[in-house]
matplotlib code that plots the C-alpha trace (Angstrom):
import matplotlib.pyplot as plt

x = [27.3, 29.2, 29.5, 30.6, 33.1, 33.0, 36.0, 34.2, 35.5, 34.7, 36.3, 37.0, 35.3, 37.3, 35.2, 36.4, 34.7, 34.0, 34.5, 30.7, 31.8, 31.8, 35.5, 38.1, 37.9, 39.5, 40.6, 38.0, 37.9, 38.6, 35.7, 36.2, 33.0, 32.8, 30.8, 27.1, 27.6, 25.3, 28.2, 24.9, 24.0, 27.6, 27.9, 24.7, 25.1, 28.5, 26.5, 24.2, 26.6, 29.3, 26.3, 26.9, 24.5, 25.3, 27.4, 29.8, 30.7, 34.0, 32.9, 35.6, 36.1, 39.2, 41.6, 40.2, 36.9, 35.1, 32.9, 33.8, 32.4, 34.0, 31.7, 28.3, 28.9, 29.6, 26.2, 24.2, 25.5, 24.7, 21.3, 21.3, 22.2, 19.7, 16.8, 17.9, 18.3, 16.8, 20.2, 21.5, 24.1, 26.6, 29.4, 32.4, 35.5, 37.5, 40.5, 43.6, 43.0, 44.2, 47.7, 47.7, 47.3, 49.3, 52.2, 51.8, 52.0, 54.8, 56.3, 54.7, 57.5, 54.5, 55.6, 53.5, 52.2, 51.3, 49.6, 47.6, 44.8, 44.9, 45.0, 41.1, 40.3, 42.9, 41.5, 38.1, 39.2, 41.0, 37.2, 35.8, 37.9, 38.4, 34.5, 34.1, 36.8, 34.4, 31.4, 33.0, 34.4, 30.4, 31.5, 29.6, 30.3, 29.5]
y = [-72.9, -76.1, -78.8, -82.0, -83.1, -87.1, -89.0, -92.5, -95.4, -99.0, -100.0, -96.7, -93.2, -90.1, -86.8, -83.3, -80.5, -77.0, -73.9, -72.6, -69.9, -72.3, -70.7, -73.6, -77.4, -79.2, -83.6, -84.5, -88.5, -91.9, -94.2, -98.0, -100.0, -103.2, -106.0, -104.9, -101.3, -98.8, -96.1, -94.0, -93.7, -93.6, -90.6, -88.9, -89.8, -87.7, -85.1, -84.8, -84.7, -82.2, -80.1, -80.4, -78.1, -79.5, -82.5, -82.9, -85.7, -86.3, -88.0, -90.1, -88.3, -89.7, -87.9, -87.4, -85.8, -89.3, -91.1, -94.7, -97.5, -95.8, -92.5, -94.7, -96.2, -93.0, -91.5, -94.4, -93.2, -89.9, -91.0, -93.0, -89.7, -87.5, -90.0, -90.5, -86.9, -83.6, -81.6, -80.5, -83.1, -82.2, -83.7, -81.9, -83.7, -85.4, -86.1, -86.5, -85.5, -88.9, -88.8, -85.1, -85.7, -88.7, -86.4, -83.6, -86.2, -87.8, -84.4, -83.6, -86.7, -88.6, -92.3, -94.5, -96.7, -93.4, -92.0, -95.3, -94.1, -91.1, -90.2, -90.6, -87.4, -85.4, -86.2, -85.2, -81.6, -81.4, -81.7, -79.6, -77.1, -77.0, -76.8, -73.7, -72.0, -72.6, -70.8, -68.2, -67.0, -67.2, -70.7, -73.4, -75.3, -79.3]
z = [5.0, 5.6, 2.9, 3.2, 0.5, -0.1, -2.0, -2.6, -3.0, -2.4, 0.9, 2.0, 2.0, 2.7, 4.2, 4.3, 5.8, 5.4, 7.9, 8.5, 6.1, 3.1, 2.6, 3.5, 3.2, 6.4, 5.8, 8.4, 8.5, 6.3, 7.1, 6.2, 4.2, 5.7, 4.1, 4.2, 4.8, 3.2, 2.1, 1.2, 5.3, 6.5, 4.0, 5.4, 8.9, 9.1, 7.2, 10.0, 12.9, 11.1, 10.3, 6.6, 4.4, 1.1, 0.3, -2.5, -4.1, -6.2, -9.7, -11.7, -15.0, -16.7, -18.2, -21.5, -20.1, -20.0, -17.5, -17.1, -15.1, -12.3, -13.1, -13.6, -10.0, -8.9, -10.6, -9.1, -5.2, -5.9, -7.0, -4.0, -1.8, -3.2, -2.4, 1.0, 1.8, 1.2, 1.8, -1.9, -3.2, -6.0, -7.9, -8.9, -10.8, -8.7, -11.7, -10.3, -6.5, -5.0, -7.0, -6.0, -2.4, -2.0, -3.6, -1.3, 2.0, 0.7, 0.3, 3.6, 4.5, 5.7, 5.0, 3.2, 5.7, 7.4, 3.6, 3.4, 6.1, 5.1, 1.5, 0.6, 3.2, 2.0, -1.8, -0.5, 1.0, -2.6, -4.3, -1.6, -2.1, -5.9, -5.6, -2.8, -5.1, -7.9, -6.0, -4.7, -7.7, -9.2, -11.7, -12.0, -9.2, -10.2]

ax = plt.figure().add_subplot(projection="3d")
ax.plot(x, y, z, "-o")
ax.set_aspect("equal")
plt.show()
């Protein structure tokens, strides 16, 4: 099954992939919201052209296990999703996935100009992937 793992944010929205196994999450693209852009039908138009069976969406937990105003947005999109769509859309915990990926590039010796583009699709294979591990290994997976 392929699943569609979604780092949101406000002007940008990284998207990872999964092989058709549902096994290993791939950084698949960073695509920019522009001034009335719909993130809910960007999101579920690369859904339908990947081929994405589910779709996952990271959900800002802080550290201390709380949802914040960043979470509540992040509920209302998810809410948004689900309407809009009758593929299966869960959220998994997306703490610390951005710092971790923009680590790992700059160990990578990516610069930062080069990390800029390309930190919010490597953040979403994180979720994807910390979510596949999940459901594989029989866990709750959101």
């Amino acid at each position: 099954m392929r699943v569609l793992g979604v780092d949101a944010g406000e002007r940008r929205i990284g998207l990872a992939l999964s092989d058709a196994s549902g096994l290993i999450a791939s950084p698949l693209e960073v695509v920019a919201v522009r001034e009335g852009d719909d993130p809910a039908a960007l999101v579920l138009e690369r859904a339908q052209t990947s081929g994405a069976e589910c779709i996952v969406v990271g959900m800002p937990i802080d550290l201390r296990g709380e949802e914040g105003v960043a979470a509540q947005r992040m509920a209302a999109f998810v809410e948004r999703l689900r309407a809009a769509t009758e593929l299966p859309v869960e959220v998994s915990d997306e703490r610390m996935t951005s710092a971790v990926a923009a680590r790992s590039m700059q160990e990578a010796g990516l610069t930062e100009r080069d990390r800029r583009g390309q930190v919010d699709k490597v953040a979403a294979a994180l979720i994807l992937q910390a979510w596949l591990d999940r459901r594989r290994a029989g866990g709750e997976a959101s």
